[in-house]
Every structure is written in C-alpha cells, then in structure tokens.
mmJSON file of the N, C-alpha and C atoms, coordinates in Angstrom:
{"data_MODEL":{"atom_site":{
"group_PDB":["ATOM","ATOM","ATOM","ATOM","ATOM","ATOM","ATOM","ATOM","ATOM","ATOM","ATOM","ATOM","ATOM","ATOM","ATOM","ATOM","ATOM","ATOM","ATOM","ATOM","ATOM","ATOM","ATOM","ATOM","ATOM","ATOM","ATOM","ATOM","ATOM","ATOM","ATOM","ATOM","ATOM","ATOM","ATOM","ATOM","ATOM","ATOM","ATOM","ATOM","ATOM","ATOM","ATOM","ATOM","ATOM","ATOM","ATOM","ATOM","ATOM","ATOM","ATOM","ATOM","ATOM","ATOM","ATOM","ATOM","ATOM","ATOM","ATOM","ATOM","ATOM","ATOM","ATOM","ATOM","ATOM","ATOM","ATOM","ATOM","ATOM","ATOM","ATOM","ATOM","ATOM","ATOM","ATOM","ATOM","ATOM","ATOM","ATOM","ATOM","ATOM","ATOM","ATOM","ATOM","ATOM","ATOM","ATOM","ATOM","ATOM","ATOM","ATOM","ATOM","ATOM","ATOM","ATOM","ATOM","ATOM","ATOM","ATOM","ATOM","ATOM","ATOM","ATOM","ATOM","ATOM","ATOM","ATOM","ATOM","ATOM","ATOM","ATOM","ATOM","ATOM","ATOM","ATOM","ATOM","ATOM","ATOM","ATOM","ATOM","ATOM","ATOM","ATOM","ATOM","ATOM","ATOM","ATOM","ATOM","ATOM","ATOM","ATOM","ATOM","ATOM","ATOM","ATOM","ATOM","ATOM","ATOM","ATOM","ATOM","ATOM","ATOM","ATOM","ATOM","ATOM","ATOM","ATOM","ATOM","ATOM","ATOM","ATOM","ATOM","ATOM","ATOM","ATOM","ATOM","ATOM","ATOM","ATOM","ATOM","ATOM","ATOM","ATOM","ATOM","ATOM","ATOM","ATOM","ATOM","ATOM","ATOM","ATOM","ATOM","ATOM","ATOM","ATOM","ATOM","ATOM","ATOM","ATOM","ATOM","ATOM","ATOM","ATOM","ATOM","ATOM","ATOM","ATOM","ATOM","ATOM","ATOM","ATOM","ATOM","ATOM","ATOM","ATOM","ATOM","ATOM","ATOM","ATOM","ATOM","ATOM","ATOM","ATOM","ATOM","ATOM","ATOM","ATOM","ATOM","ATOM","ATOM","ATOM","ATOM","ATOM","ATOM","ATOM","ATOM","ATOM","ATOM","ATOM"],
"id":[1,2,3,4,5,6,7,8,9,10,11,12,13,14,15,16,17,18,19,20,21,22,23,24,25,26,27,28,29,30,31,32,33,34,35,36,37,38,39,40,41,42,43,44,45,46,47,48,49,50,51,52,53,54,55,56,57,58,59,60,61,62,63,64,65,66,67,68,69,70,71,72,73,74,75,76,77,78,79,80,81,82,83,84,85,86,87,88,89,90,91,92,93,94,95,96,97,98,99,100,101,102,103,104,105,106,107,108,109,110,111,112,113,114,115,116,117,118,119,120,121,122,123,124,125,126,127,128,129,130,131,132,133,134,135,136,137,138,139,140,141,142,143,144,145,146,147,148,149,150,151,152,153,154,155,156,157,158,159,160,161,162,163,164,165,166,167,168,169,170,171,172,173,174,175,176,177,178,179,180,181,182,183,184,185,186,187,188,189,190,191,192,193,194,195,196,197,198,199,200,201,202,203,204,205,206,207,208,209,210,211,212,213,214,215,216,217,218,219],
"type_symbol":["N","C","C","N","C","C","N","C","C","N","C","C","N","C","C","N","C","C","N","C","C","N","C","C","N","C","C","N","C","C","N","C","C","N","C","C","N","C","C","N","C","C","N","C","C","N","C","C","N","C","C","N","C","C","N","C","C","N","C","C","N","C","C","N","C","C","N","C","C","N","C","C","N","C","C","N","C","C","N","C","C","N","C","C","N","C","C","N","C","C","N","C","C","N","C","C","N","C","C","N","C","C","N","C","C","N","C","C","N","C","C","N","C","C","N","C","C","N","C","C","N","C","C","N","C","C","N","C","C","N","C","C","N","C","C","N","C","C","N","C","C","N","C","C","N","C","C","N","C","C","N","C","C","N","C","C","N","C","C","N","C","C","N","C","C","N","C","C","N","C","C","N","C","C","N","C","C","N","C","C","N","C","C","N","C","C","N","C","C","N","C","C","N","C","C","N","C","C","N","C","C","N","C","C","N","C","C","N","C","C","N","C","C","N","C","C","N","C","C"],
"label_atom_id":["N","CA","C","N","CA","C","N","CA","C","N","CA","C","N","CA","C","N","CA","C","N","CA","C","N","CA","C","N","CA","C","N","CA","C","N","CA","C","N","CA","C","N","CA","C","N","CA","C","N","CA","C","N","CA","C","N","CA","C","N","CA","C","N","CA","C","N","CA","C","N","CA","C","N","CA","C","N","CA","C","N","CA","C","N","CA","C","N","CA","C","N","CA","C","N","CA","C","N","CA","C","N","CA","C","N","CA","C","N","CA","C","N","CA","C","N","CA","C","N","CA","C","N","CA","C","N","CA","C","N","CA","C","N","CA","C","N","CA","C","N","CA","C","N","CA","C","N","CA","C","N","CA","C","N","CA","C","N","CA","C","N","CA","C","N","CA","C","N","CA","C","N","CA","C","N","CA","C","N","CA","C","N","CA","C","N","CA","C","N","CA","C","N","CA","C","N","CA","C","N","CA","C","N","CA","C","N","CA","C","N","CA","C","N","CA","C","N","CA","C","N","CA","C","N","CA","C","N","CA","C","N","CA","C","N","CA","C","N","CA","C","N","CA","C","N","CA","C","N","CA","C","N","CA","C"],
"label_alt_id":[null,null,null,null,null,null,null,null,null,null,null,null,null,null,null,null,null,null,null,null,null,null,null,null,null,null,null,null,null,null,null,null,null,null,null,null,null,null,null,null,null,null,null,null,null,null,null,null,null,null,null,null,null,null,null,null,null,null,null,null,null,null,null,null,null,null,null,null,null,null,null,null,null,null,null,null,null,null,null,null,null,null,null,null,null,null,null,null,null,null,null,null,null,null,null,null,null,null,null,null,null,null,null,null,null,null,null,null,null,null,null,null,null,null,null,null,null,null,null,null,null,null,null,null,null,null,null,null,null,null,null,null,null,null,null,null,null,null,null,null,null,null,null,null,null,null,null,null,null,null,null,null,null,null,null,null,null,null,null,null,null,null,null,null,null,null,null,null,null,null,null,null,null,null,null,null,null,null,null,null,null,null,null,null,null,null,null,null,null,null,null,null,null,null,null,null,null,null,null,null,null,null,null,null,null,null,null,null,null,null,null,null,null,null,null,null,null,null,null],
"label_comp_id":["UNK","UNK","UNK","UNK","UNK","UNK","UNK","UNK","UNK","UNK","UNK","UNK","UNK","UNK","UNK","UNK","UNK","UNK","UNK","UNK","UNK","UNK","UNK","UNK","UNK","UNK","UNK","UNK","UNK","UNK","UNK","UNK","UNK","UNK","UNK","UNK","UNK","UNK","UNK","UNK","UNK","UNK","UNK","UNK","UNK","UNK","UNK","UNK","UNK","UNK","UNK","UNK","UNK","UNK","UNK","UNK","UNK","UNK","UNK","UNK","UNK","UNK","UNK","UNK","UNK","UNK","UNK","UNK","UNK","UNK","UNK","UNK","UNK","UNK","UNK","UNK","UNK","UNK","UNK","UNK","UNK","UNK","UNK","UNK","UNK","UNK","UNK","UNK","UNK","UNK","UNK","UNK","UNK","UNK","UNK","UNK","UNK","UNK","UNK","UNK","UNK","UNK","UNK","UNK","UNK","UNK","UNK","UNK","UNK","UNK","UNK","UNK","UNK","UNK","UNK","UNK","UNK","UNK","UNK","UNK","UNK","UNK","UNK","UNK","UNK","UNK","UNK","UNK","UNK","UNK","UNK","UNK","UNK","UNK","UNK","UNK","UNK","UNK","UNK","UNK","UNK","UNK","UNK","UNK","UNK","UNK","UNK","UNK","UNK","UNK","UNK","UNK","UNK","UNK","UNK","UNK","UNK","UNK","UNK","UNK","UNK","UNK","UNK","UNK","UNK","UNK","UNK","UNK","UNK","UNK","UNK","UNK","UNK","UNK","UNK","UNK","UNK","UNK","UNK","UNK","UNK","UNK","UNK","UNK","UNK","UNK","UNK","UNK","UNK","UNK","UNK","UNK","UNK","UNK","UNK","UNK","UNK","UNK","UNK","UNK","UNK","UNK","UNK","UNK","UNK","UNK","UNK","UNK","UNK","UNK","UNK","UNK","UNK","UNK","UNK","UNK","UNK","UNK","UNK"],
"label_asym_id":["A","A","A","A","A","A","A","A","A","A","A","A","A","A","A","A","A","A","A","A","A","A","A","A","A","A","A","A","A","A","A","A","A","A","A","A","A","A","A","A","A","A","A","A","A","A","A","A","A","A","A","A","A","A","A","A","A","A","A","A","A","A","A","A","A","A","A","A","A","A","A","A","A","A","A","A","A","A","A","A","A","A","A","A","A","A","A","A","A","A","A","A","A","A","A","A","A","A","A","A","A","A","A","A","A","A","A","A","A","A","A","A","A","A","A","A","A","A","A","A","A","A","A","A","A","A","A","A","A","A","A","A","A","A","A","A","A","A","A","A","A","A","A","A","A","A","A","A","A","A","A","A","A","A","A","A","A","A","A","A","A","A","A","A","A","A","A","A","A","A","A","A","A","A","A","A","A","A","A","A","A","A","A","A","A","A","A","A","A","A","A","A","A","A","A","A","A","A","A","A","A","A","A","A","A","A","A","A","A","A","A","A","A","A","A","A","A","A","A"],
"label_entity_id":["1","1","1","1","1","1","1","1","1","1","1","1","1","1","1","1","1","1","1","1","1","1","1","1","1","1","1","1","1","1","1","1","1","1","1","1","1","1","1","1","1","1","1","1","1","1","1","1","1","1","1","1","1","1","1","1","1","1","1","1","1","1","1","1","1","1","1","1","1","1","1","1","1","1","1","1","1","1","1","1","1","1","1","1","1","1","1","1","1","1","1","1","1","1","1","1","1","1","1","1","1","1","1","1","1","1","1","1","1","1","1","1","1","1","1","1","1","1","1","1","1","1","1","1","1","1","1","1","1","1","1","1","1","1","1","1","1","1","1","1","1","1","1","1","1","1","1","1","1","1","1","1","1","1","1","1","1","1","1","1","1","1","1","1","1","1","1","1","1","1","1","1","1","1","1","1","1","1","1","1","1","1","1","1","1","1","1","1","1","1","1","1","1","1","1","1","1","1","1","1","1","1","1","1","1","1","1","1","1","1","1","1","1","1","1","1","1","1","1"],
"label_seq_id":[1,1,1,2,2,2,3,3,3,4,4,4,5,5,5,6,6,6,7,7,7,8,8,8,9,9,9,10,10,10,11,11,11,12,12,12,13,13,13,14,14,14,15,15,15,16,16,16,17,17,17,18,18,18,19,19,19,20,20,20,21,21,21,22,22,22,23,23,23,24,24,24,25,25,25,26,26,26,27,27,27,28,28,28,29,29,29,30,30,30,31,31,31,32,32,32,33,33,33,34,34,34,35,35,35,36,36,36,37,37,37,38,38,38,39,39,39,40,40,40,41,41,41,42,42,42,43,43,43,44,44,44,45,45,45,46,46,46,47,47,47,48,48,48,49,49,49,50,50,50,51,51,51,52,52,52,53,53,53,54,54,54,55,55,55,56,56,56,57,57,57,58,58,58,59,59,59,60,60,60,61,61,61,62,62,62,63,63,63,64,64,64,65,65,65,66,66,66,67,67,67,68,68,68,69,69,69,70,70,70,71,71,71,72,72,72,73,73,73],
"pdbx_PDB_ins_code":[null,null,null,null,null,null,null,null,null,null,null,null,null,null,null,null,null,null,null,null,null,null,null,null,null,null,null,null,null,null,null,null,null,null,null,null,null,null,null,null,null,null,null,null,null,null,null,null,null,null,null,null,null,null,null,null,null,null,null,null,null,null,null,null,null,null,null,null,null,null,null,null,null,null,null,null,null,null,null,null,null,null,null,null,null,null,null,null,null,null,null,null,null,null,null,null,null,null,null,null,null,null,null,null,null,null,null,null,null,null,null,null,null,null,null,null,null,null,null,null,null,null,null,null,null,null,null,null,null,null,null,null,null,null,null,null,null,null,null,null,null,null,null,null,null,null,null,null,null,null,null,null,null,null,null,null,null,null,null,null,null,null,null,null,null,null,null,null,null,null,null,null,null,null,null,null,null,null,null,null,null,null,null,null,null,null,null,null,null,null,null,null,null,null,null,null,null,null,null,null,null,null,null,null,null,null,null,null,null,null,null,null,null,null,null,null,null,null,null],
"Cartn_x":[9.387,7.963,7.612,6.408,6.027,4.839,4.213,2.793,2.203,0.969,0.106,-0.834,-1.444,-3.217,-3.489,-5.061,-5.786,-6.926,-7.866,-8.927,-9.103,-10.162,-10.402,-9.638,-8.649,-8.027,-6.667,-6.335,-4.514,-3.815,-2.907,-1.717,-0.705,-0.371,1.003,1.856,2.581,3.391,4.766,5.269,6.322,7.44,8.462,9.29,10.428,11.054,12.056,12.943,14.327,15.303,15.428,15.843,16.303,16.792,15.89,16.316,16.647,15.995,15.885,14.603,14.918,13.933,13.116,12.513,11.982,10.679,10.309,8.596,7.861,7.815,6.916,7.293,8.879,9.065,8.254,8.642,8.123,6.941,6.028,4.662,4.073,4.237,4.033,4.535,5.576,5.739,4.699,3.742,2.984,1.798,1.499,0.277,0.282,1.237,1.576,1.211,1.076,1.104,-0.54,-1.175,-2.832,-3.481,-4.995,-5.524,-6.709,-7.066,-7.53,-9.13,-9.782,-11.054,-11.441,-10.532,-11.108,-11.182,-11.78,-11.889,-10.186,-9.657,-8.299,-8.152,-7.906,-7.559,-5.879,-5.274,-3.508,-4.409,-3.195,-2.742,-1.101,-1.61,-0.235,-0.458,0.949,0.891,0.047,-0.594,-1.321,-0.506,-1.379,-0.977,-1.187,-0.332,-0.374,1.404,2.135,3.398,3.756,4.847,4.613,4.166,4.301,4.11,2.206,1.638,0.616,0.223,0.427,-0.241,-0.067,1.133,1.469,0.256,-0.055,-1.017,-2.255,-2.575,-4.382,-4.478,-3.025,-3.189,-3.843,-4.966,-5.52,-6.724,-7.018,-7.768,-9.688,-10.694,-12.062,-12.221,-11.887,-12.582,-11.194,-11.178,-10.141,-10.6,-10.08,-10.566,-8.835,-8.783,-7.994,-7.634,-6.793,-6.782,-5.343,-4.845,-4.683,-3.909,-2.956,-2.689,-2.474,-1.817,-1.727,-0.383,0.39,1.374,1.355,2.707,2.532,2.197,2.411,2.129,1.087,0.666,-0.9,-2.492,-1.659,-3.092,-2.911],
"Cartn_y":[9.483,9.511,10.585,10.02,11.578,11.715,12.829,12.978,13.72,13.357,14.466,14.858,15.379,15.532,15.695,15.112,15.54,15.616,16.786,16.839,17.233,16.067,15.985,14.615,14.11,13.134,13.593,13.298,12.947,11.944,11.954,10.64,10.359,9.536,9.342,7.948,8.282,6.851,6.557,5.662,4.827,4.616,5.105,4.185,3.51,2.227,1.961,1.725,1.488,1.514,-0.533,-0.517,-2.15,-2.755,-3.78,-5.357,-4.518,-3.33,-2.779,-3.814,-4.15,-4.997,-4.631,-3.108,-2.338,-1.73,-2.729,-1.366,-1.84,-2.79,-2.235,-0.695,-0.308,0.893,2.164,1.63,3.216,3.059,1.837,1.543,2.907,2.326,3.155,4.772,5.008,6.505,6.965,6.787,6.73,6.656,5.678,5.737,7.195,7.395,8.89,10.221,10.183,11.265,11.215,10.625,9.774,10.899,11.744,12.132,11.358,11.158,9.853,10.492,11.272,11.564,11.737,11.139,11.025,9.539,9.195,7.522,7.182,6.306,6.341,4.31,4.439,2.861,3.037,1.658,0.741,0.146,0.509,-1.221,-1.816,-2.805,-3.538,-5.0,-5.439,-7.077,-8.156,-9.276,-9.926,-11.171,-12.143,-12.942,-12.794,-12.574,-12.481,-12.153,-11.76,-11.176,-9.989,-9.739,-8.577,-6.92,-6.518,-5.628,-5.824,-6.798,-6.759,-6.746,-7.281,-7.176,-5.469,-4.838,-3.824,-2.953,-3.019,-2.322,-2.384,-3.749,-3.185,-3.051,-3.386,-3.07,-1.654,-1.553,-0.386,-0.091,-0.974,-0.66,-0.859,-0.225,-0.277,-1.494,-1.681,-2.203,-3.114,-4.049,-4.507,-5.519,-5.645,-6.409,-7.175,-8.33,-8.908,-10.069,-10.055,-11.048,-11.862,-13.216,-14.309,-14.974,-15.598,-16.086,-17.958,-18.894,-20.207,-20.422,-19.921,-20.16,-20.223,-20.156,-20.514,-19.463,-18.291,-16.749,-16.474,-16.773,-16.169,-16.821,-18.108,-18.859,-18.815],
"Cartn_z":[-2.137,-2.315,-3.323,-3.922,-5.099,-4.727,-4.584,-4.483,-6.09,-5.735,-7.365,-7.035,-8.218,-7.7,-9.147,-9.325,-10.679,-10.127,-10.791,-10.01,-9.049,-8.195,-6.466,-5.725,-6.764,-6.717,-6.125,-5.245,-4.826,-4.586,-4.953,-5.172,-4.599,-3.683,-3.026,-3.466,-4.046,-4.785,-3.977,-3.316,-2.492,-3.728,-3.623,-4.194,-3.947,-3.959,-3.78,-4.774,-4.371,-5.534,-5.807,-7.119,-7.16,-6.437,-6.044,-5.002,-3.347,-3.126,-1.927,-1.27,-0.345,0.445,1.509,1.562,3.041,2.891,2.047,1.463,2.641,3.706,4.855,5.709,5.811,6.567,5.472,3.96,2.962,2.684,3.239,3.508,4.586,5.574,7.197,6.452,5.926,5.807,4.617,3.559,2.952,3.424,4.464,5.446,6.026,6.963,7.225,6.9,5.279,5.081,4.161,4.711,3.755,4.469,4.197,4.701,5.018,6.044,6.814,6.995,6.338,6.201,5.105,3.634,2.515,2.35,1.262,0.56,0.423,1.052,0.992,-0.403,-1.608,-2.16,-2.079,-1.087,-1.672,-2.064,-3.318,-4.089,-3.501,-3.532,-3.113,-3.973,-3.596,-4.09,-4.304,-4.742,-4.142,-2.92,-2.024,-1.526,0.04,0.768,2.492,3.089,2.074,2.49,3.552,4.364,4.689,4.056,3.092,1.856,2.533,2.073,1.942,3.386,4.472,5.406,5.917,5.942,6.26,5.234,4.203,3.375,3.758,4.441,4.899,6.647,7.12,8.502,8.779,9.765,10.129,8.746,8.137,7.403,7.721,7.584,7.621,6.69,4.928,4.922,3.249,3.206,2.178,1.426,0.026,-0.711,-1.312,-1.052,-0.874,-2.344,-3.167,-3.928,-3.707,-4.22,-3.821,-4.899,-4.693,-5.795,-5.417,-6.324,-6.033,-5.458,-4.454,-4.03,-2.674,-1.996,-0.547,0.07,-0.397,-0.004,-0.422,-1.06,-1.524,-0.88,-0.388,0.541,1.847],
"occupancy":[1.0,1.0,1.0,1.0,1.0,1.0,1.0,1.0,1.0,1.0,1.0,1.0,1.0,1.0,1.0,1.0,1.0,1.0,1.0,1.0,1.0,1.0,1.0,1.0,1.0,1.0,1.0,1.0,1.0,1.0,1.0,1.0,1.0,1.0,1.0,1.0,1.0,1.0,1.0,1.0,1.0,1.0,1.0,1.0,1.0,1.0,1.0,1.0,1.0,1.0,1.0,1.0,1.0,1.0,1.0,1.0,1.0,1.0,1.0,1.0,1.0,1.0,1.0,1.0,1.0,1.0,1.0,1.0,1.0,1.0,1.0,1.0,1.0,1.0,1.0,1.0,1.0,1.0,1.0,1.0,1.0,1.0,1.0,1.0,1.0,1.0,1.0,1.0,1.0,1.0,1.0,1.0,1.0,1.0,1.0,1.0,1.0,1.0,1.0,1.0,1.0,1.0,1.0,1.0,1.0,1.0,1.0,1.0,1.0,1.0,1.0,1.0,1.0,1.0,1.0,1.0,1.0,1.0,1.0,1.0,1.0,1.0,1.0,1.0,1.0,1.0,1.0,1.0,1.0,1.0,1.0,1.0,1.0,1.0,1.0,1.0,1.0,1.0,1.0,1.0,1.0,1.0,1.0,1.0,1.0,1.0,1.0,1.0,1.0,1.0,1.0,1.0,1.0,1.0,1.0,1.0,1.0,1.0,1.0,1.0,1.0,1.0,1.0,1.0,1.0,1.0,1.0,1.0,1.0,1.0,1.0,1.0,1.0,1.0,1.0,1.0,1.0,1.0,1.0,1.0,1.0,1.0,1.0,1.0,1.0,1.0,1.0,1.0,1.0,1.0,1.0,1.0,1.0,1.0,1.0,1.0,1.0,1.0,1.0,1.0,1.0,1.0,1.0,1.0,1.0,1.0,1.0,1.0,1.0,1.0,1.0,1.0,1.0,1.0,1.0,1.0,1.0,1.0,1.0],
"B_iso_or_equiv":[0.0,0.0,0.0,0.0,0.0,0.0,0.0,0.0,0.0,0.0,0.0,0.0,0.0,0.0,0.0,0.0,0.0,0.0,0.0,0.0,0.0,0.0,0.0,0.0,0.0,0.0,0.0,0.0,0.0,0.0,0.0,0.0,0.0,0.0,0.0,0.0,0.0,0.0,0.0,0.0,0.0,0.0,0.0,0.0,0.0,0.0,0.0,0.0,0.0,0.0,0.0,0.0,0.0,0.0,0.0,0.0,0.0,0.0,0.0,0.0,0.0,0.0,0.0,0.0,0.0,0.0,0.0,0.0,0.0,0.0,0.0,0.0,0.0,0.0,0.0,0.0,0.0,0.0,0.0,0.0,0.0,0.0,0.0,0.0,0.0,0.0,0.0,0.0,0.0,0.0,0.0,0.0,0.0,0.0,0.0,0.0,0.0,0.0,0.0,0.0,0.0,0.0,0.0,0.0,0.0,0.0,0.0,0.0,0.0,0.0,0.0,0.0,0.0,0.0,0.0,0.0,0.0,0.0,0.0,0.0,0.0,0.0,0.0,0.0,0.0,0.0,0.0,0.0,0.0,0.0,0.0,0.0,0.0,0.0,0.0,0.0,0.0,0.0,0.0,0.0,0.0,0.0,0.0,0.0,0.0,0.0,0.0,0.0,0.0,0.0,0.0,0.0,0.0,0.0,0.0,0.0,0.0,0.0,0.0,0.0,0.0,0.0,0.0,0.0,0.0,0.0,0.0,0.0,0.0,0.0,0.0,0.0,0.0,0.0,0.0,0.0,0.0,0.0,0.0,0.0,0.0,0.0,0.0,0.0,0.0,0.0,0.0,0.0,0.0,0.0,0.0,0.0,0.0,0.0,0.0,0.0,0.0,0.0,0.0,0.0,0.0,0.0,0.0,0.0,0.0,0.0,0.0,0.0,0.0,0.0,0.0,0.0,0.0,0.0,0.0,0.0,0.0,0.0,0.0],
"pdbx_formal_charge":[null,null,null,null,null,null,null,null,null,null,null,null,null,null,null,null,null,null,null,null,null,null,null,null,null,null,null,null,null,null,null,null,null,null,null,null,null,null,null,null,null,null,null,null,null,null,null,null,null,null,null,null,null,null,null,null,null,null,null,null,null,null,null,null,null,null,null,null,null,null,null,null,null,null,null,null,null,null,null,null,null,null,null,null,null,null,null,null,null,null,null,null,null,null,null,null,null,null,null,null,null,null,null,null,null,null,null,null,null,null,null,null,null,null,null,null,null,null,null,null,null,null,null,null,null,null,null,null,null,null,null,null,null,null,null,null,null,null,null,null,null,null,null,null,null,null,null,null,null,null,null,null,null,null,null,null,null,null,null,null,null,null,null,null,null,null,null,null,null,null,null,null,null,null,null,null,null,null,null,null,null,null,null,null,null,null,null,null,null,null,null,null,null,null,null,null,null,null,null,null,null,null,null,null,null,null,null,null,null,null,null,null,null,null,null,null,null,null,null],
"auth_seq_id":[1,1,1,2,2,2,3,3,3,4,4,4,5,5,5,6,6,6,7,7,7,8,8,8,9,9,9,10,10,10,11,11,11,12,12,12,13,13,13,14,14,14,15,15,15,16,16,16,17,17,17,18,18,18,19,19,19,20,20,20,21,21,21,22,22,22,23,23,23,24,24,24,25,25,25,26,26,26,27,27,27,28,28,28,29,29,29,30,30,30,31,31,31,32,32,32,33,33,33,34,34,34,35,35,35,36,36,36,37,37,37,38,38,38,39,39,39,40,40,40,41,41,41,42,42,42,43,43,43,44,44,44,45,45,45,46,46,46,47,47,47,48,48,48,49,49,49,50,50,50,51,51,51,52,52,52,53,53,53,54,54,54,55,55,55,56,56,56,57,57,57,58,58,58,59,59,59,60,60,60,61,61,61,62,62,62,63,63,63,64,64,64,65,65,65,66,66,66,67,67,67,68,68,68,69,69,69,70,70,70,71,71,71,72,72,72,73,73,73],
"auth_comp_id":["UNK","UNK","UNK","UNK","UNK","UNK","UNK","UNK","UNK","UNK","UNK","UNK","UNK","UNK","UNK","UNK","UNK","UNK","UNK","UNK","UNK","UNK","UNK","UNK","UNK","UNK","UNK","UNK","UNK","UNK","UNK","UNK","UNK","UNK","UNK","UNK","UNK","UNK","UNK","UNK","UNK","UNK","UNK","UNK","UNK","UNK","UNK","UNK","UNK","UNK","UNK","UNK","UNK","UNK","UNK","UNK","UNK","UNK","UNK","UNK","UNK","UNK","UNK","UNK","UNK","UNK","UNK","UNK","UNK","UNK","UNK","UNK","UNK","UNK","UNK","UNK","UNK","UNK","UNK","UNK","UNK","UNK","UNK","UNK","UNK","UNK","UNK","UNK","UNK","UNK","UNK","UNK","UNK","UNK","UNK","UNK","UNK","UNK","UNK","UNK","UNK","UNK","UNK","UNK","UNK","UNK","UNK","UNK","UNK","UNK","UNK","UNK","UNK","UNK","UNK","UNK","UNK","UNK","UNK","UNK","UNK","UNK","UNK","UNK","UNK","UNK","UNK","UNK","UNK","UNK","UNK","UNK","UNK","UNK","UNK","UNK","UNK","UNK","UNK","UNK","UNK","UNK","UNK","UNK","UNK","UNK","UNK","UNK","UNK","UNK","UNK","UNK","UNK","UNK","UNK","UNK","UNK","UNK","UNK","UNK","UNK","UNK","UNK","UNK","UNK","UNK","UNK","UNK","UNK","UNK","UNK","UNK","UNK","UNK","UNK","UNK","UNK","UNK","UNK","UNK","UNK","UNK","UNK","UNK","UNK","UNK","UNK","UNK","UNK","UNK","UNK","UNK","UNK","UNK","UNK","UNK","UNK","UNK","UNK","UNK","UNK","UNK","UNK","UNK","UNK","UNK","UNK","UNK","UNK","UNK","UNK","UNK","UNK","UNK","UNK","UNK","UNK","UNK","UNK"],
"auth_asym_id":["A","A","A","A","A","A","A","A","A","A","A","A","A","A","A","A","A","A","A","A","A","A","A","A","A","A","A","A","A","A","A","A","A","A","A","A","A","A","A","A","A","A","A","A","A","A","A","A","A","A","A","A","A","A","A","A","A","A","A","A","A","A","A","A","A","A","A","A","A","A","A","A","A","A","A","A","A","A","A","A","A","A","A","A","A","A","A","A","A","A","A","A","A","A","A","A","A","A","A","A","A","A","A","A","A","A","A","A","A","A","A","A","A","A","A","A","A","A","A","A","A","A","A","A","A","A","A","A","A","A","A","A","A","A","A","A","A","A","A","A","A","A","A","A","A","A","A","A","A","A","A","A","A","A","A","A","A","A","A","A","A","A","A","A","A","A","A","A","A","A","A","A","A","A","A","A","A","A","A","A","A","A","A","A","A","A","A","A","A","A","A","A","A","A","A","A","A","A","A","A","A","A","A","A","A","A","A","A","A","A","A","A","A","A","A","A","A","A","A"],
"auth_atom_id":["N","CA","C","N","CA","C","N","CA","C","N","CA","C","N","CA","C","N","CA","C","N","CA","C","N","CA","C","N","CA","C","N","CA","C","N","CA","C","N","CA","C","N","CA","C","N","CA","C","N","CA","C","N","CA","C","N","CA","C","N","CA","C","N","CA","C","N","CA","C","N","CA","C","N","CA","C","N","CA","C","N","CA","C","N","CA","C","N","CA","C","N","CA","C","N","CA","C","N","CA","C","N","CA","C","N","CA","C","N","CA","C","N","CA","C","N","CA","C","N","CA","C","N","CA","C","N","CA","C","N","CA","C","N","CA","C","N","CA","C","N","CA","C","N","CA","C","N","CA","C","N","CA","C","N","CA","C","N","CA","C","N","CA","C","N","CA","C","N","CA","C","N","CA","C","N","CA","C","N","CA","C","N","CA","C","N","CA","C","N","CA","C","N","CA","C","N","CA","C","N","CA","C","N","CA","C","N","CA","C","N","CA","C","N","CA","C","N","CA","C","N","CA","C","N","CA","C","N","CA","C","N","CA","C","N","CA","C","N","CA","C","N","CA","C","N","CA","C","N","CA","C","N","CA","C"],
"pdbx_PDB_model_num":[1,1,1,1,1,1,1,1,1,1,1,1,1,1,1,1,1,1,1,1,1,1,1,1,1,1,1,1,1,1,1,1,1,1,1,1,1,1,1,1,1,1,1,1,1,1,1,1,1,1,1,1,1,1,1,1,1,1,1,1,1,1,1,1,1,1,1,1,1,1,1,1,1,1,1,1,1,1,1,1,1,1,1,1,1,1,1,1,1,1,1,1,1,1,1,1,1,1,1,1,1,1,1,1,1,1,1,1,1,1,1,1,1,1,1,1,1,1,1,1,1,1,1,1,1,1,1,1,1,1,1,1,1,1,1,1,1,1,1,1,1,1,1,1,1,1,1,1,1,1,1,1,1,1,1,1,1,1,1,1,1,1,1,1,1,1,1,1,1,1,1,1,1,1,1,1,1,1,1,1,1,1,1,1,1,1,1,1,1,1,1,1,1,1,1,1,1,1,1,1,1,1,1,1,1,1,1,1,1,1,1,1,1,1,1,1,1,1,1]
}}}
C-alpha cells in the first residue's frame, strides 16, 4: 500500500503484483486504514464483480457505472 497527501487531500493506493488475483482482501485492508469522518471517493472497476462489490460495500452513498457485458449488468 502507498499512502500521500496534497493539501487537505490524502491518498491510499492498493497495489497488487501481475495476474495476482486478491484485490477484495487489499480492498478490506485499504478500507481499514480510511478515516471514516472525512468525504471518503473508491474508484474501482466498472460492472458488479467482486473488486467492485467489495468497494462500495458499507458505503452511504455510490455512484455506480456499467458496462455491456455479463458483469457489468
């Protein structure tokens, strides 16, 4: 994980290594470390995959985009 800050802005970025398949577990550890009384935006994938559901689970309020495949409707 890397964190930053610019500003009043802070940054927590996930990373995984090539064709690693686990970004819901380095999802949840990223949630983790969110401070949960500022404006919190993921970005994640589009569609309805795990990645993405794990990204707005527990969320107030999500804006969701979609693509034309079997995962995305």
């Amino acid at each position: 994980m890397e964190f930053g800050a610019a500003n009043d802005l802070q940054f927590i970025h996930g990373k995984l290594d090539v064709g690693q398949a686990m970004s819901p577990p380095l999802i949840r550890e990223v949630k983790n470390h969110m401070n949960r009384e500022r404006t919190i935006i993921i970005d994640a994938l589009p569609g309805t995959s795990c990645p993405v559901i794990e990204s707005v689970k527990g969320s107030d309020v999500s804006l969701l985009v979609t693509e034309p495949t079997p995962f995305g409707l």
